[in-house]
GULOLO-890678 format. One record per atom (N, C-alpha, C): x, y, z. Coordinates in steps of 0.1 Angstrom, whole numbers, padded with zeros to 4 digits, always signed. Each point is the difference from the previous one (the first is absolute). Example, Ala and Ser with C-alpha at 12.3 -4.5 7.8 and 13.67 -1.06 7.14 Angstrom:
2
+0132-0057+0078;-0009+0012+0000;+0009+0012+0000;-0004+0011-0007;+0009+0011+0000;-0008+0011+0008;
REM end
This chain:
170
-0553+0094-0177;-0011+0002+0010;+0003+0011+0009;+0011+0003+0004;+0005+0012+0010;-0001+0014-0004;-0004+0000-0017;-0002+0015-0004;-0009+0001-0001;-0008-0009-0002;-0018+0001+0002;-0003+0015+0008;-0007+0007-0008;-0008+0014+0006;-0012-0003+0006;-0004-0012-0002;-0018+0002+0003;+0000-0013+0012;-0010+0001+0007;-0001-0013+0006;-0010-0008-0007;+0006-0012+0003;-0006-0016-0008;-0018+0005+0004;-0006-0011-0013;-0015+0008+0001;-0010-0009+0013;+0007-0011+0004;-0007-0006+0008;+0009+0001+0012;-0003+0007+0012;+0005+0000+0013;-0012-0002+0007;+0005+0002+0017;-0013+0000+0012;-0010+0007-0005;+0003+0015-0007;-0011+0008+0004;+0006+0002-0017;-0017+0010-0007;+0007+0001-0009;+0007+0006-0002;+0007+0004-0018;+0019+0004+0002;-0011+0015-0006;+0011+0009-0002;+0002+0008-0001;+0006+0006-0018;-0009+0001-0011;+0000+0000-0010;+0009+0011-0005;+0009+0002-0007;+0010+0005-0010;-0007+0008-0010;-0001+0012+0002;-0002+0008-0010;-0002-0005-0015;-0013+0005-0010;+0000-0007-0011;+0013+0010-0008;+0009-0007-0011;+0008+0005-0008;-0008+0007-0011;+0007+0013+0000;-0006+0002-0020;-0004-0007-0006;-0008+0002-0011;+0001-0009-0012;+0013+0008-0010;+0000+0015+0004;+0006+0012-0010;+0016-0001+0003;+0002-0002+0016;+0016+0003+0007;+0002-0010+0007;+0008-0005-0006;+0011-0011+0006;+0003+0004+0011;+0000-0012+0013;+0006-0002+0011;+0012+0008+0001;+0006+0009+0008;+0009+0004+0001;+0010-0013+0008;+0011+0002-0001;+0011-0015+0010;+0003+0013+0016;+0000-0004+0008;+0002+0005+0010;+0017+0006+0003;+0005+0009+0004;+0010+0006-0001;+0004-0001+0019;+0005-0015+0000;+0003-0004+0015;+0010+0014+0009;+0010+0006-0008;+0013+0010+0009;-0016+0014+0003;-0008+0001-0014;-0006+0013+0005;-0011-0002+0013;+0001-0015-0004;-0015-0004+0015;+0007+0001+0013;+0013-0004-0002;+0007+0000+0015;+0002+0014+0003;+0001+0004-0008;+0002+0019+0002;-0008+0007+0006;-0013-0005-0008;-0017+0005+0008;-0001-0004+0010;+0005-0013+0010;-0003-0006+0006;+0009+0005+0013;+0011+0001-0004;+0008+0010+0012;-0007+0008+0007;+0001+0002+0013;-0001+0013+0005;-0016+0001+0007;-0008-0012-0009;-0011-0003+0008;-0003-0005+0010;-0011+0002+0007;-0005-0003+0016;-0012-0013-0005;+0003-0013+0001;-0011-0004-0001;-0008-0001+0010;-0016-0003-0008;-0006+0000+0011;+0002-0018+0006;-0012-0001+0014;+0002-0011+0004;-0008-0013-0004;+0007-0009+0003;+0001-0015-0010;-0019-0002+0002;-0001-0009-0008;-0010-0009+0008;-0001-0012-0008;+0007-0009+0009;+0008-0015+0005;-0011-0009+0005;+0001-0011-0003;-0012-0012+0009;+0016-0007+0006;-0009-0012+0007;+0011-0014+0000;+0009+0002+0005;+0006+0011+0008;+0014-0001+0005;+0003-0012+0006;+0014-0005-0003;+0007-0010+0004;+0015+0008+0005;+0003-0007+0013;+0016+0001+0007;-0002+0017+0007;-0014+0007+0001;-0003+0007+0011;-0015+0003+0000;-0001+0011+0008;-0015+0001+0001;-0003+0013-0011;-0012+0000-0003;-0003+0009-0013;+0009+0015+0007;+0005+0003-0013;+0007+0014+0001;+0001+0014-0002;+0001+0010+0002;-0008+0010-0004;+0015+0009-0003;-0001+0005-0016;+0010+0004-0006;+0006+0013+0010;-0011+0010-0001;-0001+0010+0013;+0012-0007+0011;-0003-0006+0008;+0012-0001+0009;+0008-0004+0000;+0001-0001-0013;+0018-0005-0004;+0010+0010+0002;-0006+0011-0002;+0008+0016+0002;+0007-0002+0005;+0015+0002+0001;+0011+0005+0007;+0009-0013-0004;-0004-0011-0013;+0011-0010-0002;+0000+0002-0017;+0006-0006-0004;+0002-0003-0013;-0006-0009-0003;-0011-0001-0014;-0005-0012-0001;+0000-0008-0017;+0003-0010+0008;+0002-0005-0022;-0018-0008-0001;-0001+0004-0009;-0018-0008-0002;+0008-0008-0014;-0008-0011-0004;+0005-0010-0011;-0010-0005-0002;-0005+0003-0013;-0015-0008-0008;+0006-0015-0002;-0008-0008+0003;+0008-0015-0007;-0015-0008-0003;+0003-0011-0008;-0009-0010-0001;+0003-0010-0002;-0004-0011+0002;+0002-0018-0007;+0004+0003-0016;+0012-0010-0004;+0002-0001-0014;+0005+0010-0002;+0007+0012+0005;+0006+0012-0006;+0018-0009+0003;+0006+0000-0011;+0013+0001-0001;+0006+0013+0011;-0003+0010-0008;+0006+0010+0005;-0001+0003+0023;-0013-0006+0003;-0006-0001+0009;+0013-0011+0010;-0003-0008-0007;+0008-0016+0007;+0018+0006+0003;+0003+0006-0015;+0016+0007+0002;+0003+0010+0007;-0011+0010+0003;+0004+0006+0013;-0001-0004+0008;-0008-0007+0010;-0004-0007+0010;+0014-0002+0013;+0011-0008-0008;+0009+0003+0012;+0007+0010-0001;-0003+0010-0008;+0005+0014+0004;-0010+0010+0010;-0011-0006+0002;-0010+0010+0007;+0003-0007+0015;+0004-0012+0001;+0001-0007+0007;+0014-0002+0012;+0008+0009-0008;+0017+0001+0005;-0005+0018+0004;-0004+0006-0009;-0004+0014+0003;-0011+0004+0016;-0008-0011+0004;-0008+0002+0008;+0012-0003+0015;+0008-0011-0002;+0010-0008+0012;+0004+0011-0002;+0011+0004-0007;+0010+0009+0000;-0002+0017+0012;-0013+0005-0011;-0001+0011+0007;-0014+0003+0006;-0007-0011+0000;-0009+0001+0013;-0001+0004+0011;+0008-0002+0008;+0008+0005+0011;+0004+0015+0000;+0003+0005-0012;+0004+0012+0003;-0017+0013-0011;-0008-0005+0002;-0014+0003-0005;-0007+0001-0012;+0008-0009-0008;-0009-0004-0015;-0011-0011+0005;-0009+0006-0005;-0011-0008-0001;+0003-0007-0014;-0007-0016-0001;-0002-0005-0014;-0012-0001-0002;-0008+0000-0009;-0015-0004+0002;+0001-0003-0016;-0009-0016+0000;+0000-0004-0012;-0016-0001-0003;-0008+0005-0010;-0011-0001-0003;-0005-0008-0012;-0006-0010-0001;-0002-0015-0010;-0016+0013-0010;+0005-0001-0008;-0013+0005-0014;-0004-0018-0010;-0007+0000+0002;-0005-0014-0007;+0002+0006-0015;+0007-0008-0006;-0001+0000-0018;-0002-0008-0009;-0004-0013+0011;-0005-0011-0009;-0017+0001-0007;+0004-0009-0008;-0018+0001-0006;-0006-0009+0007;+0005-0007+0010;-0016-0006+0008;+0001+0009+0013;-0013-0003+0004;-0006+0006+0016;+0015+0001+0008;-0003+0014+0008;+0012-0001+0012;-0005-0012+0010;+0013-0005+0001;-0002-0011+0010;+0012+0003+0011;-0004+0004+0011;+0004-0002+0014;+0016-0006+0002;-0001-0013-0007;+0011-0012+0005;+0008+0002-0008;+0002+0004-0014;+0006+0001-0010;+0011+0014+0006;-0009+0012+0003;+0008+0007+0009;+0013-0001+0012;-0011-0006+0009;+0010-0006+0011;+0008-0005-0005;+0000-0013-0004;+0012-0009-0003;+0006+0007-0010;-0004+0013-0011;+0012+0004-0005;+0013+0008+0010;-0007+0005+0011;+0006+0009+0011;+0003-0009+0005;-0002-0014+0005;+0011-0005+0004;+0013-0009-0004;-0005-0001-0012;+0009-0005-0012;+0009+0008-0007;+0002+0015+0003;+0008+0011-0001;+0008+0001+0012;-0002-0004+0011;+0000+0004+0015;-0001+0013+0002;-0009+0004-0001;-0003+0010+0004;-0003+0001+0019;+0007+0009+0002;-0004+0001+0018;-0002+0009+0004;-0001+0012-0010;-0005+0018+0002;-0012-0003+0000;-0009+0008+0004;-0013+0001-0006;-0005+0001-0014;-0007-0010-0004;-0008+0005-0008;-0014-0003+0000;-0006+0007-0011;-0015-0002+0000;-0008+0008-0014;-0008-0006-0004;-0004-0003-0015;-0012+0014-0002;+0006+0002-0013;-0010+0015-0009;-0007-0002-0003;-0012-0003+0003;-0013-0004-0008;-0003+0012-0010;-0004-0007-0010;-0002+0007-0017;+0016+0010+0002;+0005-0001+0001;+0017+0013-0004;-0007+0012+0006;-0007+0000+0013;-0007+0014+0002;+0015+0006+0004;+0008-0004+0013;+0006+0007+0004;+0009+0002-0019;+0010-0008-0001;+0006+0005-0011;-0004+0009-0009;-0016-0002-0005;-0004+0010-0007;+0000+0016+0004;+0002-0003+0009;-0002+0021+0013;+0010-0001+0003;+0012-0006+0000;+0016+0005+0000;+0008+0005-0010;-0011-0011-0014;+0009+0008-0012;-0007+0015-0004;-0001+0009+0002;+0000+0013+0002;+0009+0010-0003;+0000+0012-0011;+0009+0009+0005;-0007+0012+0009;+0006+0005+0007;+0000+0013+0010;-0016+0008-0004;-0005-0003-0012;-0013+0007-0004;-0011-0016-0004;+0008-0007+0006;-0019-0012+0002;+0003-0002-0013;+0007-0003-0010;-0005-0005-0012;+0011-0011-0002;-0011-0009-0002;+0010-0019-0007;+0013+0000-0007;+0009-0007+0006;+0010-0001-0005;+0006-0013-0003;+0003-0001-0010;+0001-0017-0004;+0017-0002-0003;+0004-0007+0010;+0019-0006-0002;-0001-0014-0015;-0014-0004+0001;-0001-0012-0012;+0003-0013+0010;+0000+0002+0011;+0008-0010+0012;-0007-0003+0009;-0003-0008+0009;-0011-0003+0010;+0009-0001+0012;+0006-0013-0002;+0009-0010+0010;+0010+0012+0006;-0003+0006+0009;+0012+0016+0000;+0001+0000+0018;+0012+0009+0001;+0004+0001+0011;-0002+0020+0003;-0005+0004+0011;+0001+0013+0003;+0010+0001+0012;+0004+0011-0005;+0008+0003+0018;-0005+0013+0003;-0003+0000+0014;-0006+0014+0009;+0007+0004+0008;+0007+0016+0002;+0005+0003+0005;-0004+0004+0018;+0005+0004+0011;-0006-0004+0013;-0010+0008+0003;-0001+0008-0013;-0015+0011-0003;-0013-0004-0004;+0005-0010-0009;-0012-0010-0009;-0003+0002-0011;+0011+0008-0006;+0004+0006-0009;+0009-0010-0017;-0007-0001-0007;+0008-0009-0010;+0015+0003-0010;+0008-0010+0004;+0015+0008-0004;+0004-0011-0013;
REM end
């Protein structure tokens, strides 16, 4: 479920449909080291987040001048649940000295986003950074970018970015 490219077809609003495949050319598999490559060096633009939980809505813009880790997560991701007390030792640790953590929930279930399912995943992770939820993968969808606007696919969803104190992707 955590490499899922598309978002589930039933969310709040509708999803956001996946390109039709050839019938002539096979799916290419995604080349995760070249996506990270593209992905370096870029400026994303800024989020747009509902639901903030553990602050008040945030604006990526003033985050300037700290370090920030952003972390896609959702309910039912393995991978999501296992980093969890690492995002969570990472925020104690050097919070204080200006990492921002910000965790962003992408619904990938096939029923409706539901609200509580969220919450209690955030607080069933303990989560105590801020997070706050991507409706349709907009924000993720306009982060994966290279330097020229064009889609870049890791094959990966559940991901972590780090921004340098520019807002710069390292």
């Amino acid at each position: 479920a955590c490499s899922n490219t598309t978002p589930p077809p039933e969310t709040s609003t509708p999803a956001v449909k996946a390109p039709a495949a050839s019938a002539t050319v096979a799916p290419s598999k995604p080349d995760p080291q070249a996506a990270i490559a593209a992905l370096i060096g870029t400026t994303p633009p800024e989020w747009d987040a509902e639901r903030w939980m553990g602050s008040p809505p945030l604006e990526l813009a003033k985050l300037r001048g700290n370090v920030v880790m952003v972390r896609w997560w959702t309910a039912g991701c393995p991978f999501c649940s296992t980093s969890a007390p690492a995002l969570r030792k990472l925020d104690k640790t050097y919070g204080e000295r200006g990492l921002r953590v910000i965790g962003l929930y992408h619904h990938k279930e096939a029923t409706p986003f539901d609200p509580k399912v969220y919450e209690e995943t955030a607080k069933k992770y303990q989560f105590t950074f801020p997070v706050a939820f991507d409706p349709e993968w907009r924000t993720l969808e306009s982060w994966l970018r290279d330097a020229n606007g064009k889609p870049v696919s890791t094959g990966w969803t559940s991901m972590t970015f780090v921004l340098d104190k520019r807002g710069v992707i390292r």
